[in-house]
LOLOMAR-386496 format. One record per residue: residue in three letters; residue number from 1; y, z, x of N, C-alpha, C in turn. Coordinates in steps of 0.02 Angstrom, whole numbers. Example, Ala and Ser with C-alpha at 12.3 -4.5 7.8 and 13.67 -1.06 7.14 Angstrom:
! LOLOMAR-386496
type,seq,nc2,nc3,nc1,cac2,cac3,cac1,cc2,cc3,cc1
ALA,1,-284,390,660,-225,390,615,-165,390,660;
SER,2,-112,354,642,-53,357,684,2,394,645;
END
This chain:
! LOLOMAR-386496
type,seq,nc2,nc3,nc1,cac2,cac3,cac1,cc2,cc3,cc1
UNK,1,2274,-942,770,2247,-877,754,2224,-874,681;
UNK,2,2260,-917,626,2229,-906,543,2169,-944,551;
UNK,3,2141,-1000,600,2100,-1047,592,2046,-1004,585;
UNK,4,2057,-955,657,2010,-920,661,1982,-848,643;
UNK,5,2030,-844,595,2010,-772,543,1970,-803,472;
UNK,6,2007,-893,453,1980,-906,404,1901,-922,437;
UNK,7,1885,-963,481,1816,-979,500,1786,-894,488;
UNK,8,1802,-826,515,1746,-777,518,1749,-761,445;
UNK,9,1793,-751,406,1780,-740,316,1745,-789,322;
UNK,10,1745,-832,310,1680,-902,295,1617,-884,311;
UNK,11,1618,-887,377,1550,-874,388,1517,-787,369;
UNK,12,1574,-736,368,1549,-671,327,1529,-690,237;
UNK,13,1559,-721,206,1560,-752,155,1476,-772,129;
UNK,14,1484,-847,180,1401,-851,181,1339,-808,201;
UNK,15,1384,-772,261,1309,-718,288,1301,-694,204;
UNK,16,1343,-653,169,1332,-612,135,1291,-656,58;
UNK,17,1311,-692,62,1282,-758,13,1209,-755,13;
UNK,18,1192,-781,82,1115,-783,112,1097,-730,101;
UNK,19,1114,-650,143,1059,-604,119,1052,-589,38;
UNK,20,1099,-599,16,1118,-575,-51,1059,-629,-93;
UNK,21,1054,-673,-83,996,-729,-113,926,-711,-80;
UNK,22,930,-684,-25,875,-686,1,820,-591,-29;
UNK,23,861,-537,-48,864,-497,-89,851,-498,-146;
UNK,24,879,-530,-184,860,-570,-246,800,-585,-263;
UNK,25,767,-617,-214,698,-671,-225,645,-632,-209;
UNK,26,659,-548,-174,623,-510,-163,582,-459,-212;
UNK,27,647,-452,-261,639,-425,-317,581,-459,-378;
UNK,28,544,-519,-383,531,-544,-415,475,-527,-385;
UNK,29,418,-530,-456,338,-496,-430,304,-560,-454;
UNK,30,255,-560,-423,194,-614,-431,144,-593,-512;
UNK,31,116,-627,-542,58,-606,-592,10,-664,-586;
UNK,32,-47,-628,-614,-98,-667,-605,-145,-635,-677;
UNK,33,-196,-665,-683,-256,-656,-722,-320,-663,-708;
UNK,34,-360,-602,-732,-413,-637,-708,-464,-577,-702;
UNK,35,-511,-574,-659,-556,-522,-667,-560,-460,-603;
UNK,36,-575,-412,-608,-583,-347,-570,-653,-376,-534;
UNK,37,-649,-339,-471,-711,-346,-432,-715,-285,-398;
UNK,38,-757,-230,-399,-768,-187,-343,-812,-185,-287;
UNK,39,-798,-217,-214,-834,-201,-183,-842,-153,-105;
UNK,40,-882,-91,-126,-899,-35,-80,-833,-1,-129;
UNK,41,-785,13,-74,-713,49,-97,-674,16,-113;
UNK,42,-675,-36,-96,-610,-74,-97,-610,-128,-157;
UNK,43,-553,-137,-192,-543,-186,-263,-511,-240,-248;
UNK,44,-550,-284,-291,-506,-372,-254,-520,-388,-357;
UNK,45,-485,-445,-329,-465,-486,-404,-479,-555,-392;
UNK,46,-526,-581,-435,-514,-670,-439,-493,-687,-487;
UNK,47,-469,-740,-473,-414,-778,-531,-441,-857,-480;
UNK,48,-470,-865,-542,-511,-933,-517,-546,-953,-459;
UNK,49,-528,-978,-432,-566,-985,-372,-564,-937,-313;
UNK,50,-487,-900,-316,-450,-861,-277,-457,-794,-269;
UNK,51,-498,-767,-238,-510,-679,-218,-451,-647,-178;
UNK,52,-430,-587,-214,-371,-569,-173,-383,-487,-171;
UNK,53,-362,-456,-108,-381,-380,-103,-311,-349,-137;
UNK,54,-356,-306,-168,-285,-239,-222,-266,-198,-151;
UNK,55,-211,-148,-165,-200,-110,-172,-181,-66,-218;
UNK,56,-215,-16,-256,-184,-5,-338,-175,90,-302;
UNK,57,-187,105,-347,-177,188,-350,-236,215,-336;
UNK,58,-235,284,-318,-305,321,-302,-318,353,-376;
UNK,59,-400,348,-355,-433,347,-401,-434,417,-460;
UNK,60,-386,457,-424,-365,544,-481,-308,522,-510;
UNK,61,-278,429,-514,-215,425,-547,-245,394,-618;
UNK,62,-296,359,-600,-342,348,-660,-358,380,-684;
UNK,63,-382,423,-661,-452,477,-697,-405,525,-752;
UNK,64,-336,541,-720,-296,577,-761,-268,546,-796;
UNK,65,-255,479,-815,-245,423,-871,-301,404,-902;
UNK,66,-365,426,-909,-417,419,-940,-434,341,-938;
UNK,67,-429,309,-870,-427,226,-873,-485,223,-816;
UNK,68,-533,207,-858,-589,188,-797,-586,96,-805;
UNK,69,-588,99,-727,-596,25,-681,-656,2,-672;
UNK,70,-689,-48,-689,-761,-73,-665,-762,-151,-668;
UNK,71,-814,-173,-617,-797,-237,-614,-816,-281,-674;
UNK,72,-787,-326,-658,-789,-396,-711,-736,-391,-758;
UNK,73,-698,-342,-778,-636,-311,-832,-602,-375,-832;
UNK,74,-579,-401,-866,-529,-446,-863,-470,-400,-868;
UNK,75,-412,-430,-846,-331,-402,-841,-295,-445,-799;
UNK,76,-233,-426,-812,-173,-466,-774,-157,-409,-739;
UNK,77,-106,-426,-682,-73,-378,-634,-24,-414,-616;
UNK,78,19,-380,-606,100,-404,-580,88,-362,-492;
UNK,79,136,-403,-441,133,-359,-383,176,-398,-348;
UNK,80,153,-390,-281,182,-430,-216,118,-435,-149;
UNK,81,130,-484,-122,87,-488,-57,97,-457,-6;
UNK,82,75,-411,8,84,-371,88,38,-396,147;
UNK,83,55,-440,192,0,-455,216,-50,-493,184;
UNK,84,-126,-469,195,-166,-514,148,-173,-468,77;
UNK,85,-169,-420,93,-182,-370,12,-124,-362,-34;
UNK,86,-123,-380,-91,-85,-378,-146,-77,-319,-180;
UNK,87,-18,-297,-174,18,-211,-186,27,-234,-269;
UNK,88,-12,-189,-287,-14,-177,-388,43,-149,-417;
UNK,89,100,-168,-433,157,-134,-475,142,-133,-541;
UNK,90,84,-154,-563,59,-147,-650,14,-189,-667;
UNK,91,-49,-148,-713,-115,-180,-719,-100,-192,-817;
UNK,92,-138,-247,-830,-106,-251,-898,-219,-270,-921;
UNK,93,-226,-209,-972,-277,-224,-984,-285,-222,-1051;
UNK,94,-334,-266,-1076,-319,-284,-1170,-227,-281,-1169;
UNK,95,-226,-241,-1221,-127,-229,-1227,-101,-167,-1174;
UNK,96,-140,-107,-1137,-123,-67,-1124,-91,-121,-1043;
UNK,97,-22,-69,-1036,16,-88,-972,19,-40,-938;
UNK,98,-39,-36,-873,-10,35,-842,14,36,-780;
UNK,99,79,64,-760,125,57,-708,100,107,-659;
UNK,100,90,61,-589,78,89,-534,120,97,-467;
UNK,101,141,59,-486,240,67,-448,309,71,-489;
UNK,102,342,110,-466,434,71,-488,430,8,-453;
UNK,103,502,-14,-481,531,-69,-463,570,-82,-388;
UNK,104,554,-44,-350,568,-37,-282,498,-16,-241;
UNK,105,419,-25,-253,388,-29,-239,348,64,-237;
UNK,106,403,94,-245,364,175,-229,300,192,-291;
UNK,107,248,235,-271,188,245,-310,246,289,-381;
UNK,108,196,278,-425,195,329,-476,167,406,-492;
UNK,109,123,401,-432,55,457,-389,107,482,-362;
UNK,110,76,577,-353,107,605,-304,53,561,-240;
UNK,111,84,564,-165,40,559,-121,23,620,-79;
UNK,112,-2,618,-67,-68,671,-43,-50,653,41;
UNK,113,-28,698,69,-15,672,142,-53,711,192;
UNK,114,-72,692,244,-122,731,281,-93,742,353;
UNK,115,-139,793,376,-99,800,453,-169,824,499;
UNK,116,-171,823,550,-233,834,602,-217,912,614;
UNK,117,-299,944,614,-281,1012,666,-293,994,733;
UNK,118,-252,1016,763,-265,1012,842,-314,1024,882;
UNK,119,-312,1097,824,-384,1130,894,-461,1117,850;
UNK,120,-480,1067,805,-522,1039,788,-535,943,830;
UNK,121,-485,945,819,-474,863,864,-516,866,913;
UNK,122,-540,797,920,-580,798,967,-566,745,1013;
UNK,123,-510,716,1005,-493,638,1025,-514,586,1049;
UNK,124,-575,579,984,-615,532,994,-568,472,969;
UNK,125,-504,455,947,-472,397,944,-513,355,860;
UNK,126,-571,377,853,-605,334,788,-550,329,740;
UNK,127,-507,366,715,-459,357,660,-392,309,671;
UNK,128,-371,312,731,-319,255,749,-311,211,710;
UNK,129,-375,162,742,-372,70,720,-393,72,623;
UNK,130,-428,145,598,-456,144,544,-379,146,495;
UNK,131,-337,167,513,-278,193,481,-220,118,461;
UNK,132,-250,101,376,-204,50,372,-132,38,377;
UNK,133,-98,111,372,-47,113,378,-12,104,469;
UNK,134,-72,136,502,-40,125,567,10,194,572;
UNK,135,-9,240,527,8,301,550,-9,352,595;
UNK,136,-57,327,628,-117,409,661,-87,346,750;
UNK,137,-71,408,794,-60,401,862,-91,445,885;
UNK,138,-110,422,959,-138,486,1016,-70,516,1058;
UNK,139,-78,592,1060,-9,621,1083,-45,669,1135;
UNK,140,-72,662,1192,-80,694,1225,-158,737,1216;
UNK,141,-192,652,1173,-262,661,1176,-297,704,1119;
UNK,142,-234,714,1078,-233,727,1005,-190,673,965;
UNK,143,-236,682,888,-221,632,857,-169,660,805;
UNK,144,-125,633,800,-55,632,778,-36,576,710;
UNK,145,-44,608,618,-5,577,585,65,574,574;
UNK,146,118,521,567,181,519,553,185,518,489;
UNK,147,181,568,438,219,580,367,241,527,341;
UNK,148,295,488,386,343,459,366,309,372,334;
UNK,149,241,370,380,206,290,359,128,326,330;
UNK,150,127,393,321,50,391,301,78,387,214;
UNK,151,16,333,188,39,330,129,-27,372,67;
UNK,152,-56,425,132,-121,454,50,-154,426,32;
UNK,153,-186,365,74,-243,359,50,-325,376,66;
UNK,154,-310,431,130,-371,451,153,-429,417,182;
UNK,155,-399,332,220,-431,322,236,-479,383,306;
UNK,156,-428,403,327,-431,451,402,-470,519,380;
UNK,157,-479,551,324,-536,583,290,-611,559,290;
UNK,158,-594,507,225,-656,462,191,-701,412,217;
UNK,159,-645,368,251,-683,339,280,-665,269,262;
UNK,160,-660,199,290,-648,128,258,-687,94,210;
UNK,161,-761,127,206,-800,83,164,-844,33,216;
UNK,162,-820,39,272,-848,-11,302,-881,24,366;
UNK,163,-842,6,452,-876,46,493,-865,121,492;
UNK,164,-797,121,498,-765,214,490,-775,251,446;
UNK,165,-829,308,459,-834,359,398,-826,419,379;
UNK,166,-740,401,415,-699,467,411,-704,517,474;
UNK,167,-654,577,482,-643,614,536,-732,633,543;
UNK,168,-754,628,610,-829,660,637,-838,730,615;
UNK,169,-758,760,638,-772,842,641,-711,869,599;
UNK,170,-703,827,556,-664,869,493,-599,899,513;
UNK,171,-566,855,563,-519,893,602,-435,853,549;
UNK,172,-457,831,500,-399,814,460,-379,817,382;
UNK,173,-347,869,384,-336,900,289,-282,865,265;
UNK,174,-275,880,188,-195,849,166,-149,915,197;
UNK,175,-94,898,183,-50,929,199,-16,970,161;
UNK,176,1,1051,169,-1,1098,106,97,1099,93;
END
């Protein structure tokens, strides 16, 4: 019976070891250098040969820091990889450092959260697949944001920049 209380401390021991290292290595952000690129809406960065898509802040987090973005800027950025797009926790331009996340990844922006009217909906479904977050569902042939994953960035307003150019019939506000 001790054999086998010492084997489960052991192996609780190590579980806790592993996540505990594996936590650790999460915390550490990537940087790079290199130049700003804008193209349509969306911001990417090369750093040599390597083009990588931003995610940074919306564009009233600038405007109210008096920091205009345009391409070719040189700067560094610290972040992490989400997928293929690289989440901006801080843009470092000449000497200025400006923080676009804490250190647990949350914006520095209020976000701006949106919700569908119903009886404008038309459930044409166009905003679904447009929604990077993967927040907007069909609920009975209305379209339905979850708060909880929309992260404000309006694609489901505005539009992607690309095919989707935003709600047809204006059937989606922020949220008061």
């Amino acid at each position: 019976m001790n054999k086998l209380k010492i084997i489960i401390i052991t192996l609780l021991i190590l579980l806790a070891i592993n996540i505990f290292s594996n936590f650790n290595s999460d915390l550490e952000l990537d940087e790079y250098s290199g130049n700003l690129k804008q193209i349509a809406d969306n911001w990417y960065f090369k750093s040599g040969e390597k083009i990588i898509e931003l995610s940074l802040a919306p564009v009233d987090f600038f405007e109210k820091k008096e920091i205009e973005l345009s391409s070719n800027i040189e700067l560094s950025i610290s972040g992490k990889m989400d997928n293929d797009v690289f989440v901006v926790y801080s843009l470092k331009i000449a000497e200025n450092v400006i923080n676009l996340r804490d250190e647990n990844a949350k914006p520095l922006w209020e976000i701006k959260k949106y919700e569908v009217i119903p009886k404008k909906c038309i459930g044409c479904r166009l905003c679904v697949p447009a929604c990077p977050q993967g927040a907007i569902t069909m609920v009975k042939g209305i379209a339905v944001i979850d708060p909880e994953k929309c992260d404000g960035d309006g694609t489901c307003v505005i539009g992607d920049g690309k095919r989707y150019k935003g709600c047809p019939v204006a059937a989606i506000k922020i949220r008061e």
